[in-house]
N, C-alpha and C positions, 0 to 999 in steps of 0.2 A: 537580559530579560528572560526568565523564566517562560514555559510554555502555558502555565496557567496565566500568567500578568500579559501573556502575548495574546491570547484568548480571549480576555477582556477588553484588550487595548484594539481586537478586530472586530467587536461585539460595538465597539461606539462610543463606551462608555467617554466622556468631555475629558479631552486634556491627557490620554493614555496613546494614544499612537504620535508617535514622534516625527515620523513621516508616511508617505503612500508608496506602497510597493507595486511596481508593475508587475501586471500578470499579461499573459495571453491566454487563449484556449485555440488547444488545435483539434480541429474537428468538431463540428457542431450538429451533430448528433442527437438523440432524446436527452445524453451524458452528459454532452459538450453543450448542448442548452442549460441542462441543469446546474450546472457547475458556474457557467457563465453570468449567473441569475444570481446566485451566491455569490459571487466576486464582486459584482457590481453594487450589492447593497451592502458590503465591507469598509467603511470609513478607511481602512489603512489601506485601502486597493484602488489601484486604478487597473481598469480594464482595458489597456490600453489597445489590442487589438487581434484580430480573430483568422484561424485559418480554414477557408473552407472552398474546397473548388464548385461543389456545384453552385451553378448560375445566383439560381433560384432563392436558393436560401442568402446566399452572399448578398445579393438586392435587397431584401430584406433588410436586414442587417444596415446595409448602407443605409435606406429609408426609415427605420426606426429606431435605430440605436446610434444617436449622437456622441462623436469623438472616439468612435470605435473603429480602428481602420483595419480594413478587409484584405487579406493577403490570399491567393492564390496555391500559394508553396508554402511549407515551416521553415526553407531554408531562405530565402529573401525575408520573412518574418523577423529570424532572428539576429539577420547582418544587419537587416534596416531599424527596430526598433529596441536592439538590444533589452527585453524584459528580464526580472528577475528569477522570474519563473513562468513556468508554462504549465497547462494540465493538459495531457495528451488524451483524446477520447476519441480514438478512430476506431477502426478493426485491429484486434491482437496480434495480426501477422506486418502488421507498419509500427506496433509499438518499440519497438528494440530500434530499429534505424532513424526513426525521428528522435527518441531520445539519447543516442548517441553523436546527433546532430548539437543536441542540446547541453549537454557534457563536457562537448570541445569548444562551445559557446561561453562555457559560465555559468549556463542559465540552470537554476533551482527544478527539477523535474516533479510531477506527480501524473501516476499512471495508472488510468483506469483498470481495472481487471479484467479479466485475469491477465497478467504481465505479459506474456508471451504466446507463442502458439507452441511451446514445446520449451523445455527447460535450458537445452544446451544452446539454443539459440540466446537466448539471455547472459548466458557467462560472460561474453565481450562486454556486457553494458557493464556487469562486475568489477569484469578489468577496468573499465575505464572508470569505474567509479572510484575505484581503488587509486590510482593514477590523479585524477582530479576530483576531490570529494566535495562534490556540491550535494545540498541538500535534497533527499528525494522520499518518495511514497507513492504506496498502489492503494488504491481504493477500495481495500477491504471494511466498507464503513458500517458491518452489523458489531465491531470492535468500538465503535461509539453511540452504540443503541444504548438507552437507560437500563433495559431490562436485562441482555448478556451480562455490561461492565458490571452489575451488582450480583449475579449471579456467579460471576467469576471471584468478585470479593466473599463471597459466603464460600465456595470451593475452596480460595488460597487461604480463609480464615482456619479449615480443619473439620468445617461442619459436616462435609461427609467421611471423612476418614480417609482410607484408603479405598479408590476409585477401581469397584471390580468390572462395570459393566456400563457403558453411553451408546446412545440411538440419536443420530443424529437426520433430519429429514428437510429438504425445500422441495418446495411445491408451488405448482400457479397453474391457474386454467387459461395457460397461452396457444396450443398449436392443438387443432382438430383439425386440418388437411393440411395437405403438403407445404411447406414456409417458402419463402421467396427472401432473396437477402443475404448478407454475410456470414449470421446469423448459424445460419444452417447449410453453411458449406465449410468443408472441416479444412481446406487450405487457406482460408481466410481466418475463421475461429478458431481452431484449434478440435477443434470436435462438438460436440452438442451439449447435452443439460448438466451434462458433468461440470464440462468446464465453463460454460455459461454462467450458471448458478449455482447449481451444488458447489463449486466450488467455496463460496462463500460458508456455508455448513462447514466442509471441510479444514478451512481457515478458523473457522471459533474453534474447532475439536484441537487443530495445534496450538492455537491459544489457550486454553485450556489445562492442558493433558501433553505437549509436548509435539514432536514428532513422531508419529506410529516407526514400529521397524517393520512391522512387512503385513502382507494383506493380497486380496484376489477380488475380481469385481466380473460383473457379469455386465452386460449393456443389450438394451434392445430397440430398434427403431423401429417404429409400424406408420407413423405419416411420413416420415424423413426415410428418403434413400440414404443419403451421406454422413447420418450422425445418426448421433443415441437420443431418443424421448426419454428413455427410462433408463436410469441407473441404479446398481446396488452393490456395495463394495464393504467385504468384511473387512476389517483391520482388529494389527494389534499391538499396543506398546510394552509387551515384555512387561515380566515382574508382577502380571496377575488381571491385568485390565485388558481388555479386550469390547467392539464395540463396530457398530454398524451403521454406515452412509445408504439411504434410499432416495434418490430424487427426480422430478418428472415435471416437465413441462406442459404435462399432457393429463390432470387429474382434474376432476369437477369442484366445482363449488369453491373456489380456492381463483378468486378475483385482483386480488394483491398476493405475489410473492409469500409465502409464508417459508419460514426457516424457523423449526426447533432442537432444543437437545435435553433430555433425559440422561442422568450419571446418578448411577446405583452404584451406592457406598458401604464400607462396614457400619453405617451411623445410621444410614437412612436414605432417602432418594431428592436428590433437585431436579424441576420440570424450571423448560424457561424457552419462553418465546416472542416473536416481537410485543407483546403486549403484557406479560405477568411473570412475575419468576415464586414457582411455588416449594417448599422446602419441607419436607416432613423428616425428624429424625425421630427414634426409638426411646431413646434416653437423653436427657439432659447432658451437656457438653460442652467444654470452649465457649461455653458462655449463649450456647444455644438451649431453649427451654423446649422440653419435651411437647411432640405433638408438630401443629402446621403453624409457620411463617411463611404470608401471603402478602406482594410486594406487587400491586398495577400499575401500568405504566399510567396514569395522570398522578400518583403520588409519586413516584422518581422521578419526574419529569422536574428537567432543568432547561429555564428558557434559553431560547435564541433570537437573533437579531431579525432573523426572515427563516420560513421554512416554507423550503420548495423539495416536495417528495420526502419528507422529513425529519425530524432535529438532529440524527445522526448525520447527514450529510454536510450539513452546517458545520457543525462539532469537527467534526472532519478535517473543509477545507480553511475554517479557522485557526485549527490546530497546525497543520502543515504551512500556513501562512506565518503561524508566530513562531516556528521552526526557522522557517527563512529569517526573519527578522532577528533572529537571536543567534542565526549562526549553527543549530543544535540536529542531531537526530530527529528526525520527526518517525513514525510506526502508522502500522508497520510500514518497514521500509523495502527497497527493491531486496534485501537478501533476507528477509522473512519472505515476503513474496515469492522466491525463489525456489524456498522450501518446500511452499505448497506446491508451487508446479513440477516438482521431482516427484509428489506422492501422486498429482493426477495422471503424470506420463506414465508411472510404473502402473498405475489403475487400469490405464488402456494397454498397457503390453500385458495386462494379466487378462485381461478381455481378448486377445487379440489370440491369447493362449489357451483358450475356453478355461478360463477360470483359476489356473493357477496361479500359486502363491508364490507372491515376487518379497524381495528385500527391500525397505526404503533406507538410502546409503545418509546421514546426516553429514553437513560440512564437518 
């Protein structure tokens, strides 16, 4: 099975899924709700059951969501109910030990972002994936937004030529005093808006554009004692490109998440953000016509079966579902993941350096 016919056959469509796949979710979280909500209205899924210590939420759960059994620990979850897969959504500094729980299990991993709270902590999960390769992925889901994947197609068609210059920026009006939460303590998270969400910015720029080779970032915290509000980190991929990360949890007007990127070309310039991918070149080219192509997200948009926070994250956990199902890669996976989190760590040992420029090493 292909990962498109897996796609469909998790979408509902009569007579495509050949059976139901167990899933669990550990951690039930705003993530591990989300995720959870999606699995449950997946035809080829059963949800079979959930891990979450506190009380509170678990009762819940007991009292409104029938046939869904409530586990305490991931690791009695996965003796007793043996699933196929799990989506891990706790804090970044448990993601590596739960899913190496799950490894030695059998069981199909997907892991919310950012993957770890530091890169070399992740290597083990590597190893063992290397050792026993079950199916896995981190939830880098703006790689399933309509408006990036077309934008990326117009970059790999040639329409900008050779790529001198990208701006890449997230933003949300989240924290005006001090935060409370894991969130914002950097032994749990891994550090603040970097790797919270700019990350994600981060990840389209390697999708994109590659792996940068080296770069320097500045960070600054004004409500947070322990992390960064604000980030800004030059990079550059060698060979003529070069290109800048700015991101802040801490900016007005900016209600929902926004994430975009800007890449100035020898052709011309692409703009592309959650909602439009706009393209102007100079000249006629590779089958592009001179002047602006202007592409909204209601005409790219391709349904889904339920959207909860939406249609990328469906697209998503569809996809990694019909990865399972067919045995395949699913994307990205823990060692694209991976790669991000070697550029965010060298970010903050460049910050940590007031601003010098560090190397990023590629596998």
């Amino acid at each position: 099975m292909s990962i498109e016919e897996g796609m469909l056959a998790c979408g509902g469509a009569p007579g495509q899924a050949s059976r139901r796949f167990r899933g669990a979710v550990i951690g039930l979280g705003k993530m591990g709700v989300l995720h959870g909500g999606i699995l449950r209205a997946l035809p080829s899924v059963e949800l079979c059951a959930v891990c979450e210590p506190e009380r509170t939420v678990a009762d819940f759960v007991r009292a409104f969501v029938p046939g869904v059994r409530v586990y305490k620990d991931h690791e009695t979850l996965l003796r007793e109910e043996h699933p196929d897969f799990a989506f891990i959504c706790t804090p970044p500094a448990s993601h590596v030990p739960i899913a190496l729980k799950c490894v030695e299990a059998g069981t199909a991993i997907f892991i919310e972002k950012p993957l770890t709270t530091d890169a070399s902590q992740a290597e083990t999960l590597l190893d063992a994936l290397r050792t026993n390769p079950v199916t896995n992925a981190v939830g880098f889901m703006k790689r399933y937004a309509d408006t990036f994947c077309r934008a990326r197609e117009m970059l790999k068609s040639g329409a900008l030529g050779q790529v001198i210059s990208c701006e890449a920026e997230t933003a949300v009006s989240q924290l005006f005093q001090r935060g409370s939460g894991w969130r914002y303590a950097a032994a749990e998270a891994g550090g603040g808006v970097l790797i919270g969400q700019g990350v994600h910015a981060l990840d389209l720029l390697c999708w994109f554009l590659g792996m940068p080779t080296s770069g320097n970032a500045r960070l600054r915290g004004f409500y947070s004692e322990g992390v960064e509000d604000f980030a800004w980190a030059l990079l550059d991929w060698g060979g003529g490109t070069t290109g800048c990360l700015r991101c802040s949890w801490s900016v007005d007007n900016r209600r929902m998440m926004e994430t975009s990127l800007t890449l100035t070309g020898e052709y011309g310039t692409l703009w592309v953000n959650d909602d439009a991918v706009k393209l102007f070149v100079r000249t006629s080219h590779h089958g592009w016509a001179r002047g602006w192509t202007v592409e909204n997200k209601p005409k790219l948009h391709r349904g889904v079966p339920i959207d909860i926070g939406g249609p990328e994250y469906t697209r998503q956990d569809q996809a990694f579902v019909a990865a399972v199902a067919g045995g395949e890669a699913a994307a990205p996976d823990v060692k694209a993941a991976h790669m991000v989190q070697r550029v965010v760590d060298r970010l903050y040992e460049s910050a940590r350096s007031n601003g010098a420029t560090v190397a990023f090493e590629a596998d």
